[in-house]
N, CA, C and O atoms as a GROMACS GRO file, in nm:
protein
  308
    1UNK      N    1   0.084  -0.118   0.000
    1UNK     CA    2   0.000   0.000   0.000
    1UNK      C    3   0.088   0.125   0.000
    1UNK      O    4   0.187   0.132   0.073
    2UNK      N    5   0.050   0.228  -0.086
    2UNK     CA    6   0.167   0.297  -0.116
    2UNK      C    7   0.099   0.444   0.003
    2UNK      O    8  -0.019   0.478   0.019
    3UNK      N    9   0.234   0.507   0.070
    3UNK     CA   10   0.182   0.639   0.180
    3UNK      C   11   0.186   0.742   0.111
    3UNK      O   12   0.282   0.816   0.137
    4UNK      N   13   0.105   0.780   0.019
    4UNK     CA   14   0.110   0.927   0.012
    4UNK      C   15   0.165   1.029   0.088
    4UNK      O   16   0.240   1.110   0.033
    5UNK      N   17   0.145   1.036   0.179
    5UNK     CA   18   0.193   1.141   0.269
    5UNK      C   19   0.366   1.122   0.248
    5UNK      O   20   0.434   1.193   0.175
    6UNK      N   21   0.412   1.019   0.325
    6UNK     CA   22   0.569   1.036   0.294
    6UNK      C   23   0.599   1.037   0.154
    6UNK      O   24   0.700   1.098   0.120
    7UNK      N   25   0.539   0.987   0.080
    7UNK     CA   26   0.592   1.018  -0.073
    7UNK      C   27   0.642   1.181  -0.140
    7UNK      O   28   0.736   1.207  -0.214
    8UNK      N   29   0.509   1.298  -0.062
    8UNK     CA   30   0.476   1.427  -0.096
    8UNK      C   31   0.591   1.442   0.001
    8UNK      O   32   0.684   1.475  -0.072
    9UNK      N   33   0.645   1.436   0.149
    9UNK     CA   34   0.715   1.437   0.223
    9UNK      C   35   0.912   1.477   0.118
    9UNK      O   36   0.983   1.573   0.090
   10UNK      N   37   0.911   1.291   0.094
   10UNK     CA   38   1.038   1.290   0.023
   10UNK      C   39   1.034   1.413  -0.093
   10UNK      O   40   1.125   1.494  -0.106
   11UNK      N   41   0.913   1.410  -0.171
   11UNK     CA   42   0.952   1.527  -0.269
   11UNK      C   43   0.993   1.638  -0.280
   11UNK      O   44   1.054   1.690  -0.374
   12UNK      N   45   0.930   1.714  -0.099
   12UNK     CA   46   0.959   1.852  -0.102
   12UNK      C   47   1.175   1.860  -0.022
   12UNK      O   48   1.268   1.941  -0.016
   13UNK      N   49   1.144   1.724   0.016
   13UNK     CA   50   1.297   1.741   0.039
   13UNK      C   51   1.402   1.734  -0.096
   13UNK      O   52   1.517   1.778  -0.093
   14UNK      N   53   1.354   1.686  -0.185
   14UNK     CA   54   1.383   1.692  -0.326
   14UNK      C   55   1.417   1.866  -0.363
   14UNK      O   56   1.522   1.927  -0.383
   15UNK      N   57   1.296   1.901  -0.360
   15UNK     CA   58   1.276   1.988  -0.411
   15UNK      C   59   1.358   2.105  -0.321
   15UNK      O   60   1.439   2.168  -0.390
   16UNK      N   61   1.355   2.127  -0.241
   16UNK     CA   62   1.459   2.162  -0.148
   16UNK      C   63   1.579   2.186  -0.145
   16UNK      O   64   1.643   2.289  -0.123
   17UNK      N   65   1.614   2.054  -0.177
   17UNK     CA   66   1.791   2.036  -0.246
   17UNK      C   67   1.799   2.075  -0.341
   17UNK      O   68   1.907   2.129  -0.366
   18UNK      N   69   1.717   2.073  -0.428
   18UNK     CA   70   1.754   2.143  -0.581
   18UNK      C   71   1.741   2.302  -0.552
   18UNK      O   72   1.836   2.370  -0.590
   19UNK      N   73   1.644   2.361  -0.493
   19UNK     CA   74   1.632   2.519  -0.447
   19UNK      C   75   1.736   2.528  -0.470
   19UNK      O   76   1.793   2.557  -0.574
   20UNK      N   77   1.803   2.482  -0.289
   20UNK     CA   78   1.968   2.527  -0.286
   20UNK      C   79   2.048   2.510  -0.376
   20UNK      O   80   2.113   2.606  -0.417
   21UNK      N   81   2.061   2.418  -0.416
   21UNK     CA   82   2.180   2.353  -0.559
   21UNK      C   83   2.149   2.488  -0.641
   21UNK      O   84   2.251   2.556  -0.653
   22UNK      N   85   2.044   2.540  -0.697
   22UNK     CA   86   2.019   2.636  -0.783
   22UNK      C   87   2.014   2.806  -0.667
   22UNK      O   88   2.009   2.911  -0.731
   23UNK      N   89   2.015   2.813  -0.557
   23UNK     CA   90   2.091   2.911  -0.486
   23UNK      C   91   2.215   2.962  -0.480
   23UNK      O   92   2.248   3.080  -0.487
   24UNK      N   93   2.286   2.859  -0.468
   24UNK     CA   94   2.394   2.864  -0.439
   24UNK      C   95   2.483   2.839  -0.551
   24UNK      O   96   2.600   2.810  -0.522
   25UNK      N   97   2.440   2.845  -0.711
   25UNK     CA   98   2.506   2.849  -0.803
   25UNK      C   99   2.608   2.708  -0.830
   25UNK      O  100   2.716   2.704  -0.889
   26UNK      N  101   2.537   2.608  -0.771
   26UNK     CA  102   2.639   2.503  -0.798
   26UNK      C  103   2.525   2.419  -0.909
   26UNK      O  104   2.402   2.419  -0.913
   27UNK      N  105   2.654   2.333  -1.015
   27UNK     CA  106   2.589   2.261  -1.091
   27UNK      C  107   2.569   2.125  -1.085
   27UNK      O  108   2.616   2.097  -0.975
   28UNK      N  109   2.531   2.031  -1.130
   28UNK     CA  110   2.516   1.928  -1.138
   28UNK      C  111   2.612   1.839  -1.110
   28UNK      O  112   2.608   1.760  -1.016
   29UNK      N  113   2.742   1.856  -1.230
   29UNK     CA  114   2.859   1.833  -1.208
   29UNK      C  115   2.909   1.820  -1.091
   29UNK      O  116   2.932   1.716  -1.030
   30UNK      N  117   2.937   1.989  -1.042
   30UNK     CA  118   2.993   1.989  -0.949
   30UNK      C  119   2.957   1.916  -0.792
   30UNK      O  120   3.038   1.879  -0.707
   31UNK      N  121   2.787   1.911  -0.786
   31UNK     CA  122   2.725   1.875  -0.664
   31UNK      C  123   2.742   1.718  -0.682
   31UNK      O  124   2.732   1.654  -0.577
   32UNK      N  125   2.768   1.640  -0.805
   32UNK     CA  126   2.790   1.511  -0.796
   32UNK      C  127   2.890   1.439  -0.760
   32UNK      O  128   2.903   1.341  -0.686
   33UNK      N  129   2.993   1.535  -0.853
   33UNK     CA  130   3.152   1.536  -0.760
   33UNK      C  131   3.161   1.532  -0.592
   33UNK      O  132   3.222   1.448  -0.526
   34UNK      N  133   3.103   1.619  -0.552
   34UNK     CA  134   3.140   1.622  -0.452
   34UNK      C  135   3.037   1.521  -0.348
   34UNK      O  136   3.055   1.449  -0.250
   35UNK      N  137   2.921   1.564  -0.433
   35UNK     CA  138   2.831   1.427  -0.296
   35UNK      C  139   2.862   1.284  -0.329
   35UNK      O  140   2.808   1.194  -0.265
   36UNK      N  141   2.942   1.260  -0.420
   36UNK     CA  142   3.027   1.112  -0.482
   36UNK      C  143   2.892   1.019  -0.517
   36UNK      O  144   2.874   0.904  -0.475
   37UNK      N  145   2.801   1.092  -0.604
   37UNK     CA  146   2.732   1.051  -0.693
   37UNK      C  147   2.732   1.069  -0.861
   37UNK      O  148   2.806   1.154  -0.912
   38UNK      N  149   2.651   0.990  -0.937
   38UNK     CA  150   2.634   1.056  -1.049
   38UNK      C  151   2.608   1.175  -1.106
   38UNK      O  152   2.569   1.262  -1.028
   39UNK      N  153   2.614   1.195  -1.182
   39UNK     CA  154   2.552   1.355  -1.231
   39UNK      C  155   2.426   1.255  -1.345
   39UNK      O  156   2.323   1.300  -1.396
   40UNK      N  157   2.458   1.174  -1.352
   40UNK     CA  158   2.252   1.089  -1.397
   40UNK      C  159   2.200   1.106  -1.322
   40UNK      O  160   2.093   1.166  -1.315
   41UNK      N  161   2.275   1.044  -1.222
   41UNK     CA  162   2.206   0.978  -1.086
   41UNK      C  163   2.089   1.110  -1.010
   41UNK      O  164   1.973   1.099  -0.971
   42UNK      N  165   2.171   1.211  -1.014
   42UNK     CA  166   2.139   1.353  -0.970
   42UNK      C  167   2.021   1.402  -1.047
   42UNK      O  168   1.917   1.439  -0.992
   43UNK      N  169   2.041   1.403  -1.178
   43UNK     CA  170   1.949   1.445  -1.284
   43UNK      C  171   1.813   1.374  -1.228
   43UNK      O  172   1.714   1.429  -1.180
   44UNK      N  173   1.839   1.227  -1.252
   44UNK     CA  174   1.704   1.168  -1.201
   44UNK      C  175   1.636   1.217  -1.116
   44UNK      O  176   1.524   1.265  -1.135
   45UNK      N  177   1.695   1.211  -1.008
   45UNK     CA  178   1.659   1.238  -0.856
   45UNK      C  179   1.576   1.394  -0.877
   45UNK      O  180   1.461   1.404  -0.835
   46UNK      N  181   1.637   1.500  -0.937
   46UNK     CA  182   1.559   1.651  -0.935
   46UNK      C  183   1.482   1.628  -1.015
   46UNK      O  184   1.387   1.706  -1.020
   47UNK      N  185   1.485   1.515  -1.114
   47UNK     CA  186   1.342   1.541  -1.251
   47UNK      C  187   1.228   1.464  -1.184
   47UNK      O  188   1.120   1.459  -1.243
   48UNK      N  189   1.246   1.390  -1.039
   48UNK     CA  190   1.157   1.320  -1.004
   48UNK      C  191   1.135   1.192  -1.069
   48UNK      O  192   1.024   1.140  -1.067
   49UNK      N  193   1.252   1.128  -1.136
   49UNK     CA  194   1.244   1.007  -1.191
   49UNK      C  195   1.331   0.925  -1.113
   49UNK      O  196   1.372   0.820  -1.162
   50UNK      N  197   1.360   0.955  -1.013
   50UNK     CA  198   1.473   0.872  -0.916
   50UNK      C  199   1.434   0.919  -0.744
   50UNK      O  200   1.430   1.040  -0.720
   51UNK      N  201   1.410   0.827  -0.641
   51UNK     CA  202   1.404   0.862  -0.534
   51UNK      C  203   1.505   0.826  -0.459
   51UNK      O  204   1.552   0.712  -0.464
   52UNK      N  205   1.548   0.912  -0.387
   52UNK     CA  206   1.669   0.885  -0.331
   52UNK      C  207   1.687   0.821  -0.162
   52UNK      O  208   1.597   0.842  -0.081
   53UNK      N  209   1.790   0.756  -0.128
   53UNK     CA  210   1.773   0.691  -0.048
   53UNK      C  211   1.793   0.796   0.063
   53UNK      O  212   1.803   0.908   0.012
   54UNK      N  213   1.802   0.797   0.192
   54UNK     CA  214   1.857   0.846   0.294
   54UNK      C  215   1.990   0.865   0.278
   54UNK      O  216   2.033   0.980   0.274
   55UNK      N  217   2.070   0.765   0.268
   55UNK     CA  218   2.244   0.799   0.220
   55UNK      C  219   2.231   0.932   0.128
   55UNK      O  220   2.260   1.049   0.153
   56UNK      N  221   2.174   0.871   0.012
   56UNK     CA  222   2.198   0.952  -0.084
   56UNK      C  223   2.148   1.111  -0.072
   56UNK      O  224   2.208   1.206  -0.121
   57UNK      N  225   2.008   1.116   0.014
   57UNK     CA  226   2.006   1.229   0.069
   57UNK      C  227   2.103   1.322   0.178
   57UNK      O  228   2.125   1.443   0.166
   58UNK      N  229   2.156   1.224   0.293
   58UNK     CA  230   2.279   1.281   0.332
   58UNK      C  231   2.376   1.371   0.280
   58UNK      O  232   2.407   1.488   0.304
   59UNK      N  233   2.430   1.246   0.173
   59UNK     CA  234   2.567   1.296   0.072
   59UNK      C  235   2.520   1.424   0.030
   59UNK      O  236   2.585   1.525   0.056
   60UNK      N  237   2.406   1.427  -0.036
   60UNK     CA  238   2.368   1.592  -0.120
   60UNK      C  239   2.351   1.670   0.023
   60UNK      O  240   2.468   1.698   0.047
   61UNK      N  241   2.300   1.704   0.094
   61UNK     CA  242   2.293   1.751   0.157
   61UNK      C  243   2.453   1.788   0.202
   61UNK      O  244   2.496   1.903   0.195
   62UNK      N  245   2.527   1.684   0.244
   62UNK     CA  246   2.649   1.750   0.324
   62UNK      C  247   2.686   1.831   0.187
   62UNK      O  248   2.695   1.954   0.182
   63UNK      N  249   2.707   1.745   0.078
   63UNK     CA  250   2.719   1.835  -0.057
   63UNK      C  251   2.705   1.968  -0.104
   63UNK      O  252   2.755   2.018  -0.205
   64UNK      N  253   2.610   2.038   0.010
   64UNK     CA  254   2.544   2.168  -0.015
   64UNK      C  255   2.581   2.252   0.102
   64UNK      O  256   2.552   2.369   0.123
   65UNK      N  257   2.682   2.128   0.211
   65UNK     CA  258   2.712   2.244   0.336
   65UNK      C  259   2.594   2.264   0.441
   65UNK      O  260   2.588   2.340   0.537
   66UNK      N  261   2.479   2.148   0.383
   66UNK     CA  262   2.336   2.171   0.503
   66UNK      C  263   2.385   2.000   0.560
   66UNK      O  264   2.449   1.904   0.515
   67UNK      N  265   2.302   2.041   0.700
   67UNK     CA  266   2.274   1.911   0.800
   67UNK      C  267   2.121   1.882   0.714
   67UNK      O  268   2.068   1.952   0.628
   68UNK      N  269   2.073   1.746   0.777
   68UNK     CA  270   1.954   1.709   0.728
   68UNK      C  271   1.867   1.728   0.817
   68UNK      O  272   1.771   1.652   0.820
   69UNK      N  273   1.878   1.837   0.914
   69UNK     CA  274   1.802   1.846   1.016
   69UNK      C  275   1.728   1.997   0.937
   69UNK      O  276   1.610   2.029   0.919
   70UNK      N  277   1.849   2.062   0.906
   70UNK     CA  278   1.824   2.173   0.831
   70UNK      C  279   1.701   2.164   0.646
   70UNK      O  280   1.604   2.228   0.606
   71UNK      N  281   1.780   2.054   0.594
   71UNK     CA  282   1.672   2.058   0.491
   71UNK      C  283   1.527   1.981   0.520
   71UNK      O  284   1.444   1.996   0.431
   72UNK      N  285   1.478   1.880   0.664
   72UNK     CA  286   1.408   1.865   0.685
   72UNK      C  287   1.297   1.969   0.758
   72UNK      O  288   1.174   1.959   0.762
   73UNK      N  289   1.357   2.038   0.795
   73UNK     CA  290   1.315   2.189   0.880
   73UNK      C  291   1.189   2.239   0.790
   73UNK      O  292   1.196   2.235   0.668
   74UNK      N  293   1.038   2.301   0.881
   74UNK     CA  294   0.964   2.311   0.826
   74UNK      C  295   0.890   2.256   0.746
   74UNK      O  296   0.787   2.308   0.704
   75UNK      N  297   0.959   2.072   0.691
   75UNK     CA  298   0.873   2.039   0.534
   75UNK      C  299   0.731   1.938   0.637
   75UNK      O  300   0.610   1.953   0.622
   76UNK      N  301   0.784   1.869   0.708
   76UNK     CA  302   0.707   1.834   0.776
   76UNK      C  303   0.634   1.895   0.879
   76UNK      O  304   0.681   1.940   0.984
   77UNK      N  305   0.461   1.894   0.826
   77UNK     CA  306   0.379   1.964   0.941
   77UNK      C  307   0.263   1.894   0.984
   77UNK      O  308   0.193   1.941   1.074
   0.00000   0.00000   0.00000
């Protein structure tokens, strides 16, 4: 049975990370390099064709210089 709720949940943390990624002027490339992922892998994940695991949310996150306390902040209410 699939949860809606955490599904809309994971997305806005998606969406989130990409904000920043596109704040902070970093590209694809570069945010893959450094979160030691793909730059597919990445692509997927912001076009919403890839959900990402917790690790993988970590990595981007430290990637961007945020805790995950920080990009979880506010999405959940």
């Amino acid at each position: 049975m699939r949860n809606y709720y955490l599904e809309s949940v994971g997305d806005e943390v998606v969406k989130k990370l990409t904000r920043m990624r596109k704040a902070k002027s970093i590209s694809h490339e570069k945010l893959s390099q450094k979160a030691g992922i793909s730059r597919a892998g990445l692509s997927l994940i912001e076009n919403g064709h890839r959900k990402p695991s917790l690790l993988m949310t970590l990595k981007i996150a430290h990637a961007l210089d945020m805790k995950l306390w920080e990009v979880l902040k506010k999405i959940e209410k």
